[in-house]
C-alpha positions as CSV (number, residue, x, y, z in Angstrom):
1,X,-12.4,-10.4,-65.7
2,X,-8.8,-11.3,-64.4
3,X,-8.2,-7.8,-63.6
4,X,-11.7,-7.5,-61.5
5,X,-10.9,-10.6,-59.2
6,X,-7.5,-9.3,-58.3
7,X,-8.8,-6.2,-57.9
8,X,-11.5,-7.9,-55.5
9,X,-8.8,-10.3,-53.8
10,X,-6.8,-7.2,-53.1
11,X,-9.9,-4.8,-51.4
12,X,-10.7,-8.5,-49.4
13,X,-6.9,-8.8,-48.4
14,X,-6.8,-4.7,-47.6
15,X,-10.2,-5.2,-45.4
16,X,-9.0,-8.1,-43.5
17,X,-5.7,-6.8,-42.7
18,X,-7.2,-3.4,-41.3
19,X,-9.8,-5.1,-39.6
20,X,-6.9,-7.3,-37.5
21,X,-4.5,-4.5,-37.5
22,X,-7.4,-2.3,-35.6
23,X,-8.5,-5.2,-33.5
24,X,-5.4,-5.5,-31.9
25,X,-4.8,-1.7,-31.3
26,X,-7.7,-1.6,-29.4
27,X,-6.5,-4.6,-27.2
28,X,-2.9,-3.0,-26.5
29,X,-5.2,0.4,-25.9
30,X,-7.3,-1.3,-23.6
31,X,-4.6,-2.8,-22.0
32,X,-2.6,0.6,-21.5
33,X,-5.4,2.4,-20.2
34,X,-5.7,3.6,-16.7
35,X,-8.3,1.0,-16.2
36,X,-6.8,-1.8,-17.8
37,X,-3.1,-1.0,-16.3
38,X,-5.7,-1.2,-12.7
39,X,-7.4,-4.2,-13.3
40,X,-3.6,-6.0,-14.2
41,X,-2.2,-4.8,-11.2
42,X,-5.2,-5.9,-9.0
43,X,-5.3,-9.3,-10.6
44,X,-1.3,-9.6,-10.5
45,X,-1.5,-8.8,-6.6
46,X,-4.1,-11.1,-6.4
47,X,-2.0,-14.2,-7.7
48,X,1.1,-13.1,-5.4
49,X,-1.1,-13.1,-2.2
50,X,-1.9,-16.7,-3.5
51,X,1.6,-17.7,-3.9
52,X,2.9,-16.4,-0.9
53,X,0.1,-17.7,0.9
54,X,1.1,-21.1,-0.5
55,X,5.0,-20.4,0.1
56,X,3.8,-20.1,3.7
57,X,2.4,-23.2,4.2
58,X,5.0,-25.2,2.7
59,X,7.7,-23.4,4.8
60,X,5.5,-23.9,8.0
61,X,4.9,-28.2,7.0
62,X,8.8,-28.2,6.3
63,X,9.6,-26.2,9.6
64,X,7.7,-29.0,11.5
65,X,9.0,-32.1,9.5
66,X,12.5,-30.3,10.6
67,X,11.6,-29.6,14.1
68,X,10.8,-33.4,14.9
69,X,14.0,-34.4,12.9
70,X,16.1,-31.8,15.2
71,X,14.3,-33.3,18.5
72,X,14.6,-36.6,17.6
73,X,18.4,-36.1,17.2
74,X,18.9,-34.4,20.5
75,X,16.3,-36.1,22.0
76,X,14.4,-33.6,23.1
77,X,11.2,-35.1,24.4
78,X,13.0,-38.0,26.2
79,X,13.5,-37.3,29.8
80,X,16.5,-35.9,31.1
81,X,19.6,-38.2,32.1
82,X,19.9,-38.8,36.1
83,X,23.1,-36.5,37.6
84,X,25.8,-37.5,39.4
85,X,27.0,-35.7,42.4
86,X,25.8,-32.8,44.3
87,X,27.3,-30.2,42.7
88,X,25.6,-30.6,39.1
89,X,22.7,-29.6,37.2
90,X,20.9,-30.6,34.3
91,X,19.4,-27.8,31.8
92,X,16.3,-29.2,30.6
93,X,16.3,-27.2,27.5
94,X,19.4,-29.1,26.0
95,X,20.3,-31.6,28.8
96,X,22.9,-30.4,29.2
97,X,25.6,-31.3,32.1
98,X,27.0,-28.5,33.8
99,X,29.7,-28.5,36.9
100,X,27.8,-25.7,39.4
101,X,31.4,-24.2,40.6
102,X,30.6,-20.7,41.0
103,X,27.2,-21.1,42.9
104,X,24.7,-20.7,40.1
């Protein structure tokens, strides 16, 4: 009797294991087939449109949270500063000052 319920423990244990061991052969199969190695790539591609899609918009609300940092500092949208003398001019761009000697 002790011999037969090894015996059956052992066919059980055999059966499992070759069930499991065949289940996951036909995943990594699956997997490696031209369809599956397809169906990876379109899903992978999908993911890194996503992510670059929301790198993109990060770098564009950071670009304008700089922008109003760098006009702020220079002032930008205030308006220019009066000049003094005739032979000046101011460069709205970056108001700056420049002395007009050579007739530009």
């Amino acid at each position: 009797m002790k011999r037969l319920f090894w015996l059956s423990v052992g066919a059980g244990a055999g059966v499992y294991a070759t069930n499991r061991v065949k289940r996951k052969v036909t995943r990594i199969a699956q997997a490696w087939s031209p369809e599956g190695v397809a169906a990876r790539a379109v899903t992978t591609g999908q993911s890194t449109g996503r992510r670059l899609r929301y790198f993109a918009a990060d770098v564009r609300t950071e670009m304008r949270a700089r922008e109003a940092e760098l006009r702020e500092a220079v002032r930008m949208d205030q308006a220019p500063p009066e000049v003094d003398g005739p032979r000046r001019r101011v460069l709205k761009a970056r108001y700056t000052i420049i002395d007009d000697k050579d007739g530009h």
